[in-house]
N, C-alpha and C positions, 0 to 999 in steps of 0.2 A: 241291283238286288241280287243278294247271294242263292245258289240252289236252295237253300236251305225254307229261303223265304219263299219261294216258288210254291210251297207245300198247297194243296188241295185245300183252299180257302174256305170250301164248304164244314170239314172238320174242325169242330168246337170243341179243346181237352178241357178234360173234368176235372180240376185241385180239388182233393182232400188233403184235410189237415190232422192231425192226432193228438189223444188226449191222452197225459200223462199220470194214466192211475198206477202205473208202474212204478211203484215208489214214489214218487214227485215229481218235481221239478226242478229246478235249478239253474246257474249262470256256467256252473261246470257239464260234463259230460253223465250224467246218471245213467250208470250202466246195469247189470243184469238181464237173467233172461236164458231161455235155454236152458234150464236146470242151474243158472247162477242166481246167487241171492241179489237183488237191488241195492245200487251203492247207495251214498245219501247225497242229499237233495236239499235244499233250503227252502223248497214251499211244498208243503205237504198234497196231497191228491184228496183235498177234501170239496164239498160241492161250493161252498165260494169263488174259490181258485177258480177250478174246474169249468164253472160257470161263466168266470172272465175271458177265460181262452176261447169256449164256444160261441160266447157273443161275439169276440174279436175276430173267428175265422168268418163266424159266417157274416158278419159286414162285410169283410173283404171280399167275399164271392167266393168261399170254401164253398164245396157242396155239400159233404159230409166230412164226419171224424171219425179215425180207426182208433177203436180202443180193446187194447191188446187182451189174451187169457192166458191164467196160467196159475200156480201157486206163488209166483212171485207178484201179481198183483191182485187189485181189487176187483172183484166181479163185474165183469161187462154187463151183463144184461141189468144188475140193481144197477152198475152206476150210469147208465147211461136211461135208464127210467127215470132217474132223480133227475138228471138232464137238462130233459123234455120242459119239466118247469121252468127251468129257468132260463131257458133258451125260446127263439119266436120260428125258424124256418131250419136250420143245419139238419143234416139228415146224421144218422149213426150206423157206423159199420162196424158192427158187434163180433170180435170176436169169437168162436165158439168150437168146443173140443167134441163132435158127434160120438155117441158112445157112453158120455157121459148122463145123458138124457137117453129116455125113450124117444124115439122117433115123432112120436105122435103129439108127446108135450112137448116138445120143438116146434114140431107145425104150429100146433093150439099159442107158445108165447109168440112165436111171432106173428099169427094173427093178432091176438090181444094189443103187442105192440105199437103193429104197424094202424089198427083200427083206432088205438086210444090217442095214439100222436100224430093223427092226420097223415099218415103214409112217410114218418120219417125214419124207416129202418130198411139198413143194408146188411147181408148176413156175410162173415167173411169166415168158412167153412175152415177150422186147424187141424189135422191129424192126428197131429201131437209125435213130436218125432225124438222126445225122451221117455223112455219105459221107465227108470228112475221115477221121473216128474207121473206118469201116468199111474205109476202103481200108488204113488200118493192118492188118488182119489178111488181107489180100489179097479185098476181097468190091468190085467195081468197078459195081454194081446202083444205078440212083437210088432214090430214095422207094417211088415208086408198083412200080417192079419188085419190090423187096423187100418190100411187102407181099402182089405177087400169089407170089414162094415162101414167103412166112411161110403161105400158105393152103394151098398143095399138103404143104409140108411138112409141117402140124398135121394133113393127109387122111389123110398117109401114116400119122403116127405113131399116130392114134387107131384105125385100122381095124389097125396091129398089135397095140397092147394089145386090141383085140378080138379077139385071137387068129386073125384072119386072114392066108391066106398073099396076099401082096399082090405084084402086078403094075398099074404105075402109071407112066406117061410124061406127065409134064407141061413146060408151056413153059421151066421150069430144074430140075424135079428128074426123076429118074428112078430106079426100081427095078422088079428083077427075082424073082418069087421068093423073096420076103423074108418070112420068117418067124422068129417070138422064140421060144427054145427055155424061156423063163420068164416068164410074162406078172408085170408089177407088182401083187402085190396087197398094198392096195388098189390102183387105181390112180390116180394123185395128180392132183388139181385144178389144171387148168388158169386161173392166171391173165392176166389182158391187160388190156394200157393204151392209151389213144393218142383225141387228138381228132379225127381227121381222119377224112374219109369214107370212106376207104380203111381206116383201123383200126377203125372199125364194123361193117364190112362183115366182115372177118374173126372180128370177136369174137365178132358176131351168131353166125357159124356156129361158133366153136371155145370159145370161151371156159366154164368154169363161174362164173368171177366177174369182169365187167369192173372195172376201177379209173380212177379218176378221183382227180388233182391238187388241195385244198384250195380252191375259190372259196365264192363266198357260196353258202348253203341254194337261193336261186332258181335261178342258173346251175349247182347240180349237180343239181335237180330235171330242169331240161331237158336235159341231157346223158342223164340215166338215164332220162326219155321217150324222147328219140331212141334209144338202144342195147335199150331192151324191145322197143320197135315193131319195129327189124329183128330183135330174134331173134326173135319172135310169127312174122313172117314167114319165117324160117327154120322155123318149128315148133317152137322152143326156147325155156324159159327159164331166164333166167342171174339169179345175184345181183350185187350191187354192192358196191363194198368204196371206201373214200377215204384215200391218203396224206398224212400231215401231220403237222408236231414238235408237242409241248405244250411249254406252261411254266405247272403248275400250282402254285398254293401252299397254305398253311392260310388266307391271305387273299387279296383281289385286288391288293392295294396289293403287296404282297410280290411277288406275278406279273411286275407291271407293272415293278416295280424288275427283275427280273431280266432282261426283256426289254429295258430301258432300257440295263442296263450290258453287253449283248451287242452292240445297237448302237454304245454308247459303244466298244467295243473295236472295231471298223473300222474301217479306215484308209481313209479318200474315196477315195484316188489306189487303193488295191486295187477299190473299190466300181466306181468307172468301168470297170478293166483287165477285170475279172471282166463287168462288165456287155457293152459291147463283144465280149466274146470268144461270150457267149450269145444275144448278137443274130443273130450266126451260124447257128443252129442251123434246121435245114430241122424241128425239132418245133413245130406247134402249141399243144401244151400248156405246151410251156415258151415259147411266144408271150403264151399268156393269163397265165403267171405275171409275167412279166415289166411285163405290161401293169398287174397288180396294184401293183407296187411304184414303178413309172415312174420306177427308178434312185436314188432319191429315198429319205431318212431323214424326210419329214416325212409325216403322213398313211398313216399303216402300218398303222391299223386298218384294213380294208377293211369291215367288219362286226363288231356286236358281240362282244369276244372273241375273234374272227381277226383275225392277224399277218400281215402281209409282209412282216418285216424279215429273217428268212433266208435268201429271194430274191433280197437283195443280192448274196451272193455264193457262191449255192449253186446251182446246175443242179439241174434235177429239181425234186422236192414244195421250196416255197418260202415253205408257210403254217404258223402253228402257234396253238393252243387257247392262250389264253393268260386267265386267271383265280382264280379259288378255285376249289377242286374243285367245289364245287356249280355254277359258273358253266359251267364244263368237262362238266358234267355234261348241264347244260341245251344246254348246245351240241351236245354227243353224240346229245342224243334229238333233239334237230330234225333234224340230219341223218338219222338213221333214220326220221325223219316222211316226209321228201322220196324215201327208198327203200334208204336205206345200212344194210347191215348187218353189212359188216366193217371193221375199223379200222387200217391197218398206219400206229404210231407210233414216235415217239421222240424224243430230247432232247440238252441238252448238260450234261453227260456222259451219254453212253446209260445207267451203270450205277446212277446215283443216279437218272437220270430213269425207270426203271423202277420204282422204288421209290415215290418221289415221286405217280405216276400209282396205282399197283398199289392201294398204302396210301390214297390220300385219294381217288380217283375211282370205281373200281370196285367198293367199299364201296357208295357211293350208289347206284350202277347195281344194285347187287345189290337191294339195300330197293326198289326200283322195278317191279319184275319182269324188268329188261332184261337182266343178265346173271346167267349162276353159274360158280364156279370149278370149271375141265373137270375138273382132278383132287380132289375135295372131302375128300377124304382128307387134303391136304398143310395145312399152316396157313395162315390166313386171313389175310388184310389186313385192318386194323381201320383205321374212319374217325377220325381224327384228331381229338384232343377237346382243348382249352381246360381252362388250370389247373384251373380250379372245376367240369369232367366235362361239360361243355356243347359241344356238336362247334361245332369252329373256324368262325367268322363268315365272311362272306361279304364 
């Protein structure tokens, strides 16, 4: 047994899967994001689709699905409302841009929410770290401004699901008398993202699980030092979760092909356009992605089994697992070694890539003690076996 498998057997990681309102779907790389437009796609983001991928995550034992915000997609909160129909148990972690909302209709939809779909919404708190993309919705705040209302905002809205009636003037938000006539229960977990000092600071105090962008095991080791420390110092502590696509196979030679011929299908002259348009971007994390792939198709391994070839021409998480499942595997528990214990994934096509991961990864995680399927009830993913009943090589 390697250190690796040694890990604290009691620890169960959470997979999240993602839903692709962001333009589509596809067998290619559908990129945008960040103030870039959404490339194209061959299956549209409509509730059919949509709906097949959410059924298929959550058979496999997804918990929930991140679904992205922004003007380059479809509304988190209508599309993942439409959802809830057509889905039985997956939970949603809704994207959403504080600022853009009052505070208090924030609280009020996610009660509404979380009360109408039986407790299946996650909030995953965005900044928004393009002024461009922001002033599209009329919000004229730089960076640092809008992290100090992202703070007051998240005050307000936590001390209402506290059931408090709340009175509160801060340097942009204000409220008077503000009380929810139905508190959310549960009440949903707060996610947050962001490298910068300024989004630390914040998560420190608001966050239940910060996230962090796919870099190597060391540099998200120190990322999730730094964010323990400040919330230690707030009196809090939070868990960590890390976004990133997979491209898993029954072998690694097969992975590697598929990550070859996603790159093979980009076009240079889009790589630059795309690239150029994210250099833009006032986010740090999409700074460090970037600096991952340095525009560049050659040297994209950045670490064993991590990818940065999606980052070519994808804003946001820009890495992805790429291996046999056992390889994928091993790469899941180091990151839980360094502090990670949630997972929001995905792939191209989300619907097969659900499958893919569900069936050949989380098998093995299961035999390991690191994870179990939330609903044990539903049927199993079975690890992938080799003609002669031998699980697939590595």
């Amino acid at each position: 047994m390697t250190d690796l498998d040694q890990l604290d057997q009691k620890t169960h990681l959470k997979f999240h899967w993602f839903l692709p309102t962001n333009g589509g779907d596809g067998r290619q790389v559908v990129g945008g994001g960040h103030g870039v437009a959404a490339g194209p796609s061959g299956r549209p983001a409509s509730v059919p689709y949509l709906g097949q991928v959410a059924r298929g995550a959550e058979d496999m034992g997804f918990e929930a699905a991140l679904t992205p915000a922004g003007a380059w997609c479809e509304d988190a909160w209508l599309s993942t409302a439409m959802l809830t129909q057509v889905s039985e148990r997956l939970k949603f972690l809704v994207a959403f841009r504080p600022g853009l909302i009052s505070p208090f209709l924030a609280a009020q939809m996610a009660g509404t929410f979380q009360n109408l779909s039986g407790g299946r919404l996650l909030l995953n708190v965005v900044t928004g770290g393009e002024s461009h993309e922001q002033r599209m919705f009329g919000d004229f705040l730089d960076k640092e401004a809008r992290y100090q209302r992202c703070d007051e905002f998240l005050t307000i809205v936590r001390a209402l699901w506290d059931g408090e009636t709340v009175d509160f003037a801060g340097k942009h938000l204000q409220v008077e008398n503000a009380s929810l006539g139905q508190i959310p229960d549960p009440v949903p977990a707060i996610y947050f993202g962001g490298s910068s000092e300024a989004a630390g600071r914040v998560a420190a105090r608001h966050a239940d699980v910060y996230l962090t962008w796919g870099e190597a095991p060391e540099a998200v080791a120190d990322k999730v030092d730094r964010i323990r420390k400040l919330a230690a110092d707030e009196g809090r502590e939070i868990r960590f979760g890390i976004r990133m696509h997979t491209i898993t196979r029954d072998t690694s030679a097969e992975a590697w092909a598929e990550a070859d011929r996603l790159i093979s299908g980009i076009d240079p002259t889009t790589v630059a356009k795309v690239q150029a348009g994210l250099r833009k971007s006032e986010s740090e994390g999409q700074r460090r992605m970037l600096e991952l792939n340095g525009g560049s198709t050659d040297d994209l391994e950045i670490y064993p089994n991590v990818w940065a070839g999606v980052g070519l021409v994808r804003g946001g998480a820009g890495t992805s697992l790429v291996g046999s499942h056992e390889e994928v595997a091993d790469r899941i528990a180091e990151y839980h070694s360094v502090g990670i214990d949630e997972f929001i994934l995905s792939a191209y096509p989300h619907l097969e890539g659900a499958y893919w991961f569900g069936e050949g990864v989380l098998p093995i995680l299961a035999e390991r003690g690191l994870w179990e399927h939330p609903h044990p009830t539903a049927v199993s993913a079975q690890v992938p076996f080799a003609a002669d009943g031998r699980r697939a090589a590595s």
